[in-house]
N, C-alpha and C positions, 0 to 999 in steps of 0.2 A: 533085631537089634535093640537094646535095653537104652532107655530112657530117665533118666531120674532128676527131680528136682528136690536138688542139695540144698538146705539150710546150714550154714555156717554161722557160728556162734563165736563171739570174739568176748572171753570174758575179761579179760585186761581191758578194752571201750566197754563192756556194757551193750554190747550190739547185737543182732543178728543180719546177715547178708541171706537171700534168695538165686541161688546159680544153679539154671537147668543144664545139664550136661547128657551128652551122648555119645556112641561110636564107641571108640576104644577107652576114652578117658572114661565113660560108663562102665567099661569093661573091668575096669581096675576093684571096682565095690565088687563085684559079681563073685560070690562064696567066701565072703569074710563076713566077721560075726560083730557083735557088739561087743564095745571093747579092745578092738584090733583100731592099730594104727595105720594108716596110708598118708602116700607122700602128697602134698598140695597141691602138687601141679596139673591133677587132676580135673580141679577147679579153678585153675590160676593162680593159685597161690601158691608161685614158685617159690622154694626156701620154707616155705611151713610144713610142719606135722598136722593132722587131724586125726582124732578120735574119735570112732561112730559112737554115738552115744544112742543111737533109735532108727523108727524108721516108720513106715504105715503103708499100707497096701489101696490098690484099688477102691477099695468100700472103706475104709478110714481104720480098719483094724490095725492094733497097733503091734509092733514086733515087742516081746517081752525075753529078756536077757534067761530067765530061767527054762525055756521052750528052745528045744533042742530041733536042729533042721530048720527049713525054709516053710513050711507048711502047717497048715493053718491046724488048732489043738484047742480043743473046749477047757479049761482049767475053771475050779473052785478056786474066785480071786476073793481076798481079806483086806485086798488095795495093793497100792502100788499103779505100775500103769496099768493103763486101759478100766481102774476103778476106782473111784472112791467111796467109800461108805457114809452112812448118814448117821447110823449111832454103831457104837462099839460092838465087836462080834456077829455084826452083819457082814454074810459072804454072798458072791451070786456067781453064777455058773459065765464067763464071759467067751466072747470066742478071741484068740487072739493068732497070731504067723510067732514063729520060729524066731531064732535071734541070727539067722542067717539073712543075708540078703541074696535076694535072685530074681528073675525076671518079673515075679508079681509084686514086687515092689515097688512101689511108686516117688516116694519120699524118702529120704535118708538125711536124718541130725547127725551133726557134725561139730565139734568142737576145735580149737585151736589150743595144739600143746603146746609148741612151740614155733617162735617167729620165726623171719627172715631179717633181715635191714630195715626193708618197709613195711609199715602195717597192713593191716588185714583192707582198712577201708582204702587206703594209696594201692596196693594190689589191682582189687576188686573193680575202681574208678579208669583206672588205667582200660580193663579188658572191655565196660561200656563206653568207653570215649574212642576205642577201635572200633569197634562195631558200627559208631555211628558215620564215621569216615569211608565204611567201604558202600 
């Protein structure tokens, strides 16, 4: 059973929110890519859009949007993620995951396309003030 702790990004606040998810609503990431949208309720965020924008694996490798599949691929990076350079036309050989998500996934960015009624942070407060109740 896949496990993932979603970061959500609310660029309208300026925010990001931390929501571990699993079971089926984990289910819902499982073989979409960077770039693909899913519905919110995933995360609680009924009535929102999310945009995966990223992701990271186990050992902190990061998923890179031009890496095709779920599975890990040495690439000549120039920057971008997973590098940054120190002076001009410095490249280094990095290892990075696919721009798929699947069970070696550990982490998944998330952004907010579009809202519902209430905001991302009224949502979000809502599902920890359940939790502390039961």
């Amino acid at each position: 059973m896949a496990t993932f702790n979603v970061v959500v990004a609310d660029p309208a606040e300026g925010t990001a929110h931390a929501v571990e998810i699993e079971g089926q609503d984990a289910n819902r990431f499982i073989g979409r890519e960077i770039g693909d949208e899913v519905d919110g309720g995933a995360v609680g965020l009924t009535g929102c859009t999310l945009e995966i924008t990223g992701g990271s694996d186990e050992a902190g490798r990061p998923m890179r949007p031009g890496v095709a599949g779920s599975g890990l691929d040495d690439v000549l990076a120039t920057g971008g993620v997973g590098y940054n350079p120190d002076r001009d036309g410095e490249r280094r050989r990095i290892s990075v995951r696919g721009r798929e998500v699947s069970d070696a996934t550990v982490q998944i960015n998330v952004k907010v396309v579009e809202t519902g009624e209430q905001s991302v942070a009224e949502l979000l407060s809502e599902g920890e003030e359940s939790e502390d109740d039961e």
